[in-house]
PDB file of N, CA, C and O in Angstrom:
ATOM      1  N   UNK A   1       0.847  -1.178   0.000  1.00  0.00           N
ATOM      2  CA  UNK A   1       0.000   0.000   0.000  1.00  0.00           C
ATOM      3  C   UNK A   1       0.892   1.241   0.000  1.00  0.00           C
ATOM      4  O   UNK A   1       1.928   1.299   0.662  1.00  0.00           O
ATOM      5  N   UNK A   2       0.454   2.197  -0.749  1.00  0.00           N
ATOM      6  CA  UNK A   2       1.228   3.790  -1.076  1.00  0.00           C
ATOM      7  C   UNK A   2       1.006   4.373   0.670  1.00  0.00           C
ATOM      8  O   UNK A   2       0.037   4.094   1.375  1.00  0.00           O
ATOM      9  N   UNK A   3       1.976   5.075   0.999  1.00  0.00           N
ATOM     10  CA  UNK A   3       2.096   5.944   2.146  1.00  0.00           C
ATOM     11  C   UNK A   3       0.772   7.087   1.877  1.00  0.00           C
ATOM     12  O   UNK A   3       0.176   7.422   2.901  1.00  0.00           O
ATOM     13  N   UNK A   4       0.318   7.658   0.629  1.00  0.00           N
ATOM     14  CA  UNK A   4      -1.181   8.173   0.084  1.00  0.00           C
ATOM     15  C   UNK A   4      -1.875   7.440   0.295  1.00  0.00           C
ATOM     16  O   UNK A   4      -2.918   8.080   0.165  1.00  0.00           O
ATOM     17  N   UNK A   5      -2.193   6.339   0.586  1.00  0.00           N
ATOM     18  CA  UNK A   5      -3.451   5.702   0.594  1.00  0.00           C
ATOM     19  C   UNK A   5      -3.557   5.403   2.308  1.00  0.00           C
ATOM     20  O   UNK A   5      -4.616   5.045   2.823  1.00  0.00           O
ATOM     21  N   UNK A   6      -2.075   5.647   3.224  1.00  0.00           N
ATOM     22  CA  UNK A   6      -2.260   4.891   4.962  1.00  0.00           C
ATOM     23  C   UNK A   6      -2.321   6.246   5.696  1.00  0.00           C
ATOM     24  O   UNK A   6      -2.902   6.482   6.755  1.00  0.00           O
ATOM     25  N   UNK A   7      -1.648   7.040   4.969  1.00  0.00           N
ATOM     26  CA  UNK A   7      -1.921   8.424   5.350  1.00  0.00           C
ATOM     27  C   UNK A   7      -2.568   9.845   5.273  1.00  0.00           C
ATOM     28  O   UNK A   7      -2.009  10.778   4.697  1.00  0.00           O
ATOM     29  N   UNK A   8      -3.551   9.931   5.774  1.00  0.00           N
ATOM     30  CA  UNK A   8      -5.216  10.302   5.635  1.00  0.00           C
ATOM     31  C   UNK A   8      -4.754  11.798   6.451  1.00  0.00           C
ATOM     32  O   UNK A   8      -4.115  12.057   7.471  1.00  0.00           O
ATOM     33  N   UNK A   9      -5.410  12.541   5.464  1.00  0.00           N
ATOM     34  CA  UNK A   9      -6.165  14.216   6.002  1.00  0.00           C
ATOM     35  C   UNK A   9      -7.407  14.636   5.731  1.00  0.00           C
ATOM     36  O   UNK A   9      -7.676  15.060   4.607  1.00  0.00           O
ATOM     37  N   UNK A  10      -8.405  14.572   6.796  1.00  0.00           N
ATOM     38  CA  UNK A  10      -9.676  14.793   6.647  1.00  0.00           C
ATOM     39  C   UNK A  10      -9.973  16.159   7.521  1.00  0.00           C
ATOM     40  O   UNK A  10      -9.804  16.265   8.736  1.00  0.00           O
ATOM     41  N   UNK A  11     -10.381  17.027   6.762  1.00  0.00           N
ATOM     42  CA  UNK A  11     -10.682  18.520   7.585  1.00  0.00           C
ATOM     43  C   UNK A  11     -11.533  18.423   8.950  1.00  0.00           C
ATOM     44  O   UNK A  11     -11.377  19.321   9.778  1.00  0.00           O
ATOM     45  N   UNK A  12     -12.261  17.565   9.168  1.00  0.00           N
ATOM     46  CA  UNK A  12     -12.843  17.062  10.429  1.00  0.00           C
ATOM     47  C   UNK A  12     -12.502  15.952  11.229  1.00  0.00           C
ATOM     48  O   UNK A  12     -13.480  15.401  11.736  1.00  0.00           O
ATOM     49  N   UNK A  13     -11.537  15.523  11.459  1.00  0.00           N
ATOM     50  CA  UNK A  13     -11.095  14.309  11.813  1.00  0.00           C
ATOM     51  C   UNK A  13      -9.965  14.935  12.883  1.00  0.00           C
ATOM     52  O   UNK A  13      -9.356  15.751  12.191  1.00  0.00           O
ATOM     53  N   UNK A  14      -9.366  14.957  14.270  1.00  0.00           N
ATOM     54  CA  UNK A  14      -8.252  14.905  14.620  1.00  0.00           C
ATOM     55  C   UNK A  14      -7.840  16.854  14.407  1.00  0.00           C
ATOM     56  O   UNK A  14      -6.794  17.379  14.788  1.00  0.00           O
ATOM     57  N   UNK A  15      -8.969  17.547  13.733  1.00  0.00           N
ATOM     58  CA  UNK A  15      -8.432  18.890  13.374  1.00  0.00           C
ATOM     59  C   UNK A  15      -7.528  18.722  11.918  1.00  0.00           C
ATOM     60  O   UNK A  15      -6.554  19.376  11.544  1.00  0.00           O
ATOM     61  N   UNK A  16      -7.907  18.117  11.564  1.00  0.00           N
ATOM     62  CA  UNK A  16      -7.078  17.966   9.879  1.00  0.00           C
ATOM     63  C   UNK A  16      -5.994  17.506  10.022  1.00  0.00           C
ATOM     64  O   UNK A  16      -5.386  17.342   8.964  1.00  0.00           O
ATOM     65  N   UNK A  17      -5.294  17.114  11.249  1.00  0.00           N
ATOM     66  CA  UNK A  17      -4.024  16.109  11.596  1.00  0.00           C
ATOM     67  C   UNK A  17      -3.758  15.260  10.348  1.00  0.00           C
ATOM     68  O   UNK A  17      -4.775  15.243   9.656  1.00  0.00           O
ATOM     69  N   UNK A  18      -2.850  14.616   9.862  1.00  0.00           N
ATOM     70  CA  UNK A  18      -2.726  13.420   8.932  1.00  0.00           C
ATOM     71  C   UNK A  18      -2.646  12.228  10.235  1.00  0.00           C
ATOM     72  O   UNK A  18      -1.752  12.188  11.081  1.00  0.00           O
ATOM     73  N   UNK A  19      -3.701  11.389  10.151  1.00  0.00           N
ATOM     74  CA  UNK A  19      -4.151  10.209  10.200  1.00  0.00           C
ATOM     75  C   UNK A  19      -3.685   9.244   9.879  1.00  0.00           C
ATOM     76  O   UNK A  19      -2.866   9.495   8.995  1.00  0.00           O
ATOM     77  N   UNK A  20      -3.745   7.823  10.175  1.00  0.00           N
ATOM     78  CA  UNK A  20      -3.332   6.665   9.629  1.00  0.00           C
ATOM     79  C   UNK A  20      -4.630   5.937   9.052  1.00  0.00           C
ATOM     80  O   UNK A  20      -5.625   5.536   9.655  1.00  0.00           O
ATOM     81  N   UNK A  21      -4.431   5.909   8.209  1.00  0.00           N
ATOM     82  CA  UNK A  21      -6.146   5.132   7.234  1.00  0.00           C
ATOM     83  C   UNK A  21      -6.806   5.580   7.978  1.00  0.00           C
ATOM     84  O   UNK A  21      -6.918   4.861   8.972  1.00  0.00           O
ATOM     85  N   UNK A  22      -7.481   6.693   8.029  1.00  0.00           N
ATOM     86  CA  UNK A  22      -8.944   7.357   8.300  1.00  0.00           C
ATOM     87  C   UNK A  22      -8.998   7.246   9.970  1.00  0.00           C
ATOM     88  O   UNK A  22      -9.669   8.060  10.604  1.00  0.00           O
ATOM     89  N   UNK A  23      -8.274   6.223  10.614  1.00  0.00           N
ATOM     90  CA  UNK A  23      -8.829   6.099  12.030  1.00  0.00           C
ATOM     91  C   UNK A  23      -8.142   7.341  12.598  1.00  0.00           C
ATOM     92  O   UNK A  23      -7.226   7.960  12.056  1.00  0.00           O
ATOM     93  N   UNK A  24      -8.845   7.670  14.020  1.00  0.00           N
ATOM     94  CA  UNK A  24      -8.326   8.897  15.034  1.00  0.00           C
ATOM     95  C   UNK A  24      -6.932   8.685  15.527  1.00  0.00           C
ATOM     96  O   UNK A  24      -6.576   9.254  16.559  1.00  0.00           O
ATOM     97  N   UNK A  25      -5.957   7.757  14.735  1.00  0.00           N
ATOM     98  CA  UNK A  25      -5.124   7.835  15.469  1.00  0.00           C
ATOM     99  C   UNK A  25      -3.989   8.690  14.794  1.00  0.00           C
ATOM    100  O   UNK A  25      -3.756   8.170  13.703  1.00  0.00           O
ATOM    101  N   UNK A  26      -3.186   9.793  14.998  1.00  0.00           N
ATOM    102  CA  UNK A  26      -2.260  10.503  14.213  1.00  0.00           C
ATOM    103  C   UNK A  26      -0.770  10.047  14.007  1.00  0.00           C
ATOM    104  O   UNK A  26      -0.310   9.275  14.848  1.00  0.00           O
ATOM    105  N   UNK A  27      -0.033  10.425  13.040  1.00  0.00           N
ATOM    106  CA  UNK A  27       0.902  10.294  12.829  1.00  0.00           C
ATOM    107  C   UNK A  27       1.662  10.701  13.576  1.00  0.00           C
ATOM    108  O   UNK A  27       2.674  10.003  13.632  1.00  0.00           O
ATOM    109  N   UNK A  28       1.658  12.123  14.648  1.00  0.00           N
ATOM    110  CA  UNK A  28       2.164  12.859  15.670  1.00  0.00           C
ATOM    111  C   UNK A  28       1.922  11.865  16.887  1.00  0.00           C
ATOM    112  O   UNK A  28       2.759  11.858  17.790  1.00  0.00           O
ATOM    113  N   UNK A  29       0.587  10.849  16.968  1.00  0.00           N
ATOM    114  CA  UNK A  29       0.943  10.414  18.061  1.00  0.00           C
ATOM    115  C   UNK A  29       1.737   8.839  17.627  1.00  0.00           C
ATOM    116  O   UNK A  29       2.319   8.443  18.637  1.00  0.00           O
ATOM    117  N   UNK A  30       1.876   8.122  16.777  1.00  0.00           N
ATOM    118  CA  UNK A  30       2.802   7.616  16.072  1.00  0.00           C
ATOM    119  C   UNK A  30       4.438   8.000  16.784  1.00  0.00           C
ATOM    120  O   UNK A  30       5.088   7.292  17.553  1.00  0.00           O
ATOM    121  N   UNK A  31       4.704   9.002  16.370  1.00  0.00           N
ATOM    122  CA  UNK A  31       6.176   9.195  16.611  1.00  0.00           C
ATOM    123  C   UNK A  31       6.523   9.462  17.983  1.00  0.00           C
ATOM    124  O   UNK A  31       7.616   9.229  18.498  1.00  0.00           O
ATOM    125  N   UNK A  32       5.193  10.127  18.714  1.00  0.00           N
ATOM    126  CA  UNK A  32       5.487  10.306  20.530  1.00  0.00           C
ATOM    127  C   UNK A  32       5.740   9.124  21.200  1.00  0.00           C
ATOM    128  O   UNK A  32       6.574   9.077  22.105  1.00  0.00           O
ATOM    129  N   UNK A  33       4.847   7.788  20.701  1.00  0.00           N
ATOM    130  CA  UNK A  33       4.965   6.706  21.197  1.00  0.00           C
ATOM    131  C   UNK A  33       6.753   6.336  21.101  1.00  0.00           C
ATOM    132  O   UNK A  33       7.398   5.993  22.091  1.00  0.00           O
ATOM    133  N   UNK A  34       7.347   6.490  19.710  1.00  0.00           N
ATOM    134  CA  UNK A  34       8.265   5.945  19.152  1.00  0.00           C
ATOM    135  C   UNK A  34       9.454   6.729  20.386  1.00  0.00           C
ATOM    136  O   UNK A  34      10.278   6.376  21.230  1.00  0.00           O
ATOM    137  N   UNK A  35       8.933   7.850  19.862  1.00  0.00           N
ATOM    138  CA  UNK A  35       9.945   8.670  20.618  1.00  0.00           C
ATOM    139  C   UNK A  35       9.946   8.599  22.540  1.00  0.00           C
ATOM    140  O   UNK A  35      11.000   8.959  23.066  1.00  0.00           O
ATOM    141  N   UNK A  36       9.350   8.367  23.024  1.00  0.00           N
ATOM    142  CA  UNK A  36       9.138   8.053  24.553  1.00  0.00           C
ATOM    143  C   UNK A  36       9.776   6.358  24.691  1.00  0.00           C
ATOM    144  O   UNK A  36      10.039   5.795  25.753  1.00  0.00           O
ATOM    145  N   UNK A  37       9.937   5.724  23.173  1.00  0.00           N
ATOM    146  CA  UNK A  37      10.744   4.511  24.114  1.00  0.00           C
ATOM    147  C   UNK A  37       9.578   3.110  23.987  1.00  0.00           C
ATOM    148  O   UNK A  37       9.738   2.042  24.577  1.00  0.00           O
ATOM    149  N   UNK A  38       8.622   3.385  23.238  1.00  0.00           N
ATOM    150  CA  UNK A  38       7.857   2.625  23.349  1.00  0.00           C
ATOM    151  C   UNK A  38       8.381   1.672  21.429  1.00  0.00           C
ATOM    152  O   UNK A  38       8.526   2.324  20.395  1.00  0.00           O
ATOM    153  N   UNK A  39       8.541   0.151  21.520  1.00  0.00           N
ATOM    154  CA  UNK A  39       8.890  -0.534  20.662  1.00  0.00           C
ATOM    155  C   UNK A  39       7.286  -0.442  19.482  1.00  0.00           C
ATOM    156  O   UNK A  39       6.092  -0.199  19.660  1.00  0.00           O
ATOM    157  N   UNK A  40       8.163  -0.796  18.301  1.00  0.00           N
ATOM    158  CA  UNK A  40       6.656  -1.069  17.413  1.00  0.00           C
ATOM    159  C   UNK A  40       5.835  -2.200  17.905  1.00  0.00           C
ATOM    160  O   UNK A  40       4.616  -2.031  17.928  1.00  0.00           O
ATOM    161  N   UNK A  41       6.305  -3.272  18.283  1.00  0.00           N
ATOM    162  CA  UNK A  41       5.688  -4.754  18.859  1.00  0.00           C
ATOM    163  C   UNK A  41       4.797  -3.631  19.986  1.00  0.00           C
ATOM    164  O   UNK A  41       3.577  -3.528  19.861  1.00  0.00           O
ATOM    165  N   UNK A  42       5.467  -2.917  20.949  1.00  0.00           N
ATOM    166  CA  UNK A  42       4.413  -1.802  22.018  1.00  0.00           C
ATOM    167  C   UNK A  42       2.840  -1.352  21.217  1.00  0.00           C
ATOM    168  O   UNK A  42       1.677  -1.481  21.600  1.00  0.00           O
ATOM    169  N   UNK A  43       3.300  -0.916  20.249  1.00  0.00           N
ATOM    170  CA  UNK A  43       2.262  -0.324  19.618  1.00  0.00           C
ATOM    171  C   UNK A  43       1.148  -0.386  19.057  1.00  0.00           C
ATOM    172  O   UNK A  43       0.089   0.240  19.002  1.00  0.00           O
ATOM    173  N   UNK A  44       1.983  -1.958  18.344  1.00  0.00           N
ATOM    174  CA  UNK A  44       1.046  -2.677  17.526  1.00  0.00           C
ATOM    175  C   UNK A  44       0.218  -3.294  18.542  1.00  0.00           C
ATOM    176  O   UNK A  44      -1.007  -3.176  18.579  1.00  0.00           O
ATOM    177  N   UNK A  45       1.021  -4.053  19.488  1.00  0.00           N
ATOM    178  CA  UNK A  45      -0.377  -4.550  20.742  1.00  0.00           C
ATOM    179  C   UNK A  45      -1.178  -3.738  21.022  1.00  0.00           C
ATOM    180  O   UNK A  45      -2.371  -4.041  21.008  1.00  0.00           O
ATOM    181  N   UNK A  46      -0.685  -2.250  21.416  1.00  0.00           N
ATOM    182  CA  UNK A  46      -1.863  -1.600  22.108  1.00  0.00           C
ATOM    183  C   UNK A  46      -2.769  -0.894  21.156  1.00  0.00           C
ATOM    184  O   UNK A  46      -3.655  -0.245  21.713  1.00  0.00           O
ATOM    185  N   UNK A  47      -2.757  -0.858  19.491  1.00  0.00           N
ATOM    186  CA  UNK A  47      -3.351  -0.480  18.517  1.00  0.00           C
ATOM    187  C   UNK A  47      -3.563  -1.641  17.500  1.00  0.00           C
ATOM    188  O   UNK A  47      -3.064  -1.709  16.376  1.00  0.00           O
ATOM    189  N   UNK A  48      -4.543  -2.703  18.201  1.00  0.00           N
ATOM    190  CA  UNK A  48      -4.653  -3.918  16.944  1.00  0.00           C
ATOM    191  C   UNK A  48      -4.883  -3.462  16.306  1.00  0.00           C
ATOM    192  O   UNK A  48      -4.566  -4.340  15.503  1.00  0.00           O
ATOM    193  N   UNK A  49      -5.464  -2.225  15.308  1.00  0.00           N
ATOM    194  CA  UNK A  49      -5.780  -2.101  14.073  1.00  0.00           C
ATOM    195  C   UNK A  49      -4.742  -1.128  13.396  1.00  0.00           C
ATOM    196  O   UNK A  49      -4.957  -0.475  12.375  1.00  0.00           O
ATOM    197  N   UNK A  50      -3.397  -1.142  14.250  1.00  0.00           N
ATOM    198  CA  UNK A  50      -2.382  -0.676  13.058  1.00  0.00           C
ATOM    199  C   UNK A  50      -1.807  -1.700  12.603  1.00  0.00           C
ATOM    200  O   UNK A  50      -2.152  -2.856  12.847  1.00  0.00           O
ATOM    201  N   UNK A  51      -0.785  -1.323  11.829  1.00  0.00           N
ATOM    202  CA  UNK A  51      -0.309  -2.672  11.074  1.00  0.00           C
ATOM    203  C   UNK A  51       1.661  -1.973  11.216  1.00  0.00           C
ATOM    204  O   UNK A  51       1.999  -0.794  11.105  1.00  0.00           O
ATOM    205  N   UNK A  52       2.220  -2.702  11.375  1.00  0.00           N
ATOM    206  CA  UNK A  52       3.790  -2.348  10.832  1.00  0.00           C
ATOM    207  C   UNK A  52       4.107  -1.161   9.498  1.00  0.00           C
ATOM    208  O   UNK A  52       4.687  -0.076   9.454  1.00  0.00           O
ATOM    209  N   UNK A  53       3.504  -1.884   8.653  1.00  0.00           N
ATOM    210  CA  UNK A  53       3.825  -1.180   7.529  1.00  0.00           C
ATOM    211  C   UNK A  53       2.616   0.877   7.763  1.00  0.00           C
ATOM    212  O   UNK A  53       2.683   1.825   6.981  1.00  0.00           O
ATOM    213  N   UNK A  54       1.823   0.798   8.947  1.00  0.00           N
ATOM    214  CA  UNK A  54       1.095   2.036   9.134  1.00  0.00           C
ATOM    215  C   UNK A  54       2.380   2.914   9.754  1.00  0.00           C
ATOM    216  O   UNK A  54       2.631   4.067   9.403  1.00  0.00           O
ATOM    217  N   UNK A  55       3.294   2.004  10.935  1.00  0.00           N
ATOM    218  CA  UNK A  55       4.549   3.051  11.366  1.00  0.00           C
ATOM    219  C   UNK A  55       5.530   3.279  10.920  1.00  0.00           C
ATOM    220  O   UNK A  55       6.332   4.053  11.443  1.00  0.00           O
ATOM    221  N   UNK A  56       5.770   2.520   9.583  1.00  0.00           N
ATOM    222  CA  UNK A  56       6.449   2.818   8.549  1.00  0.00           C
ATOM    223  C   UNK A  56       6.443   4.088   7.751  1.00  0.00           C
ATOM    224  O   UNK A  56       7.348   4.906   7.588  1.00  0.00           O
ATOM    225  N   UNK A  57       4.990   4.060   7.206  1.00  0.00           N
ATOM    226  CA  UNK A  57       4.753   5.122   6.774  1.00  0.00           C
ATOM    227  C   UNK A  57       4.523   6.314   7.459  1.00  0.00           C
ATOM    228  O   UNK A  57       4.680   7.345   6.806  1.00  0.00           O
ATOM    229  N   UNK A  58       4.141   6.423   8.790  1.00  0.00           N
ATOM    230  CA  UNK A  58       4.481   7.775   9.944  1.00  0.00           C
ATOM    231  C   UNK A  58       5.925   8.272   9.475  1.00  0.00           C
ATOM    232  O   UNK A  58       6.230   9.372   9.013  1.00  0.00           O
ATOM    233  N   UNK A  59       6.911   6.902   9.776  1.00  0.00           N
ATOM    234  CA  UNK A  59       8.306   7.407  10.024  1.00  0.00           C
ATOM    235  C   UNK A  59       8.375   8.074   8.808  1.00  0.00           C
ATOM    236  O   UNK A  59       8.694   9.257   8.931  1.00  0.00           O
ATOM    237  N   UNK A  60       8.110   7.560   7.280  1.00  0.00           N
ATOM    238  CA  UNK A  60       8.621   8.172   5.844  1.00  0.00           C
ATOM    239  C   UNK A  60       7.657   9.285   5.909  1.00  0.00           C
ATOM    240  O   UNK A  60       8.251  10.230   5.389  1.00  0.00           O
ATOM    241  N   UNK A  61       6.596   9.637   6.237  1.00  0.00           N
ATOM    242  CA  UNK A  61       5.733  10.611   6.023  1.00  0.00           C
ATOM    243  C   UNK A  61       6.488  12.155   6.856  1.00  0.00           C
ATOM    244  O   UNK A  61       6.727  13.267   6.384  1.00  0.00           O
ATOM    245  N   UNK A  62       6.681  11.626   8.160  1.00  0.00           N
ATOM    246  CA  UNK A  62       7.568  12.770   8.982  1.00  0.00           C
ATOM    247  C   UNK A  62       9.314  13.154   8.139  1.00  0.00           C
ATOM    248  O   UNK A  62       9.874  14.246   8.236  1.00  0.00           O
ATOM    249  N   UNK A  63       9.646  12.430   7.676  1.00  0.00           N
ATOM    250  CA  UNK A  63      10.629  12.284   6.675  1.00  0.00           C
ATOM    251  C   UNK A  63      10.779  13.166   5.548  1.00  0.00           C
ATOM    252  O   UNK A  63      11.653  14.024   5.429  1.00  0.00           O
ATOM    253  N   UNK A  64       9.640  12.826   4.532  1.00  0.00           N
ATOM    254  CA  UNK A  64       9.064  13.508   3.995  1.00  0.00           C
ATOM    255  C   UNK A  64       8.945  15.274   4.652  1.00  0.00           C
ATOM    256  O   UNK A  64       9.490  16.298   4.241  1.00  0.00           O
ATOM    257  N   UNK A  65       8.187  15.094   5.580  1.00  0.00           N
ATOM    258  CA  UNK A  65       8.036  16.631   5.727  1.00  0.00           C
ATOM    259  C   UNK A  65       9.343  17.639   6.235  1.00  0.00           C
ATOM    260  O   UNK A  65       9.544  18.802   5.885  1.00  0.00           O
ATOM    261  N   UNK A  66      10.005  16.957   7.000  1.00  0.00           N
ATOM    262  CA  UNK A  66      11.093  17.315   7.060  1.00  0.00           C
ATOM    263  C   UNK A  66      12.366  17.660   6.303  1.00  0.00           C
ATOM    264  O   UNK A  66      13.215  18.475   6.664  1.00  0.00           O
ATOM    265  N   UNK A  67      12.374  16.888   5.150  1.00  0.00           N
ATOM    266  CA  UNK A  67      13.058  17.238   4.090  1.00  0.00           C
ATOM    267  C   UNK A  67      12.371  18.679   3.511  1.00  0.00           C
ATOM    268  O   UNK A  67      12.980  19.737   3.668  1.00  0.00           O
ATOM    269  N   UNK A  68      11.255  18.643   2.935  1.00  0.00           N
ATOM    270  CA  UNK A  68      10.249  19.646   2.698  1.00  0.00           C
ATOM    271  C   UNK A  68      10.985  21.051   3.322  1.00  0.00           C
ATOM    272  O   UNK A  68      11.304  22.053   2.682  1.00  0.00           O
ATOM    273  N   UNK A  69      11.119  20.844   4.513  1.00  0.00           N
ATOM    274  CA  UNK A  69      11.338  22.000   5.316  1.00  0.00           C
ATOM    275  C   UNK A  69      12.728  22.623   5.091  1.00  0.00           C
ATOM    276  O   UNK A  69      13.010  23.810   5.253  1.00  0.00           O
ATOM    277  N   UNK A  70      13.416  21.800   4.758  1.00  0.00           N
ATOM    278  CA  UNK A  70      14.707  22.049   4.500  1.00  0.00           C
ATOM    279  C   UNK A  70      14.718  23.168   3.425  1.00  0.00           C
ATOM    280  O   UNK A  70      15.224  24.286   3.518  1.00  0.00           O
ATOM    281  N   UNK A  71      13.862  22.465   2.100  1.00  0.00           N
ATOM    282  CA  UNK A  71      14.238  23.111   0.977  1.00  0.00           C
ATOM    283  C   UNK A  71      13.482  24.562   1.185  1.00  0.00           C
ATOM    284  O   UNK A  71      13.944  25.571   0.652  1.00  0.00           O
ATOM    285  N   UNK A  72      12.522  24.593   1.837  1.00  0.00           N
ATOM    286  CA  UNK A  72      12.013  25.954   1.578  1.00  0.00           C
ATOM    287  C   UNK A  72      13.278  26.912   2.340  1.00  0.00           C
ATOM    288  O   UNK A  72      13.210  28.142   2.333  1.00  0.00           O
TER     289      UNK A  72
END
């Protein structure tokens, strides 16, 4: 699956946050988990309906924007 199709912006959802496939969960809170120390195996238990390849695409999506930032 395209990182466009797992990573969702809906103007009512989360405040227009980018999303992981439509559910309330954000990409920002994605990386807090990551970043506080918590493993993907952490995550995935406590979010059965993410998948590996959903914190994949957090990590390339934040990636993405960050490069972004550079160039401007």
């Amino acid at each position: 699956m395209e990182k466009q199709q797992i990573i969702t912006i809906e103007p009512g959802k989360r405040g227009g946050k980018p999303c992981i496939r439509g559910l309330r969960i954000t990409v920002y809170d994605i990386l807090e988990y990551l970043a506080s120390g918590m493993t993907q195996e952490q995550i995935l238990k406590d979010f059965p309906d993410l998948t590996a390849e959903d914190i994949r695409a957090c990590l390339s999506y934040a990636a993405d924007r960050e490069r972004q930032s550079l160039v401007k």
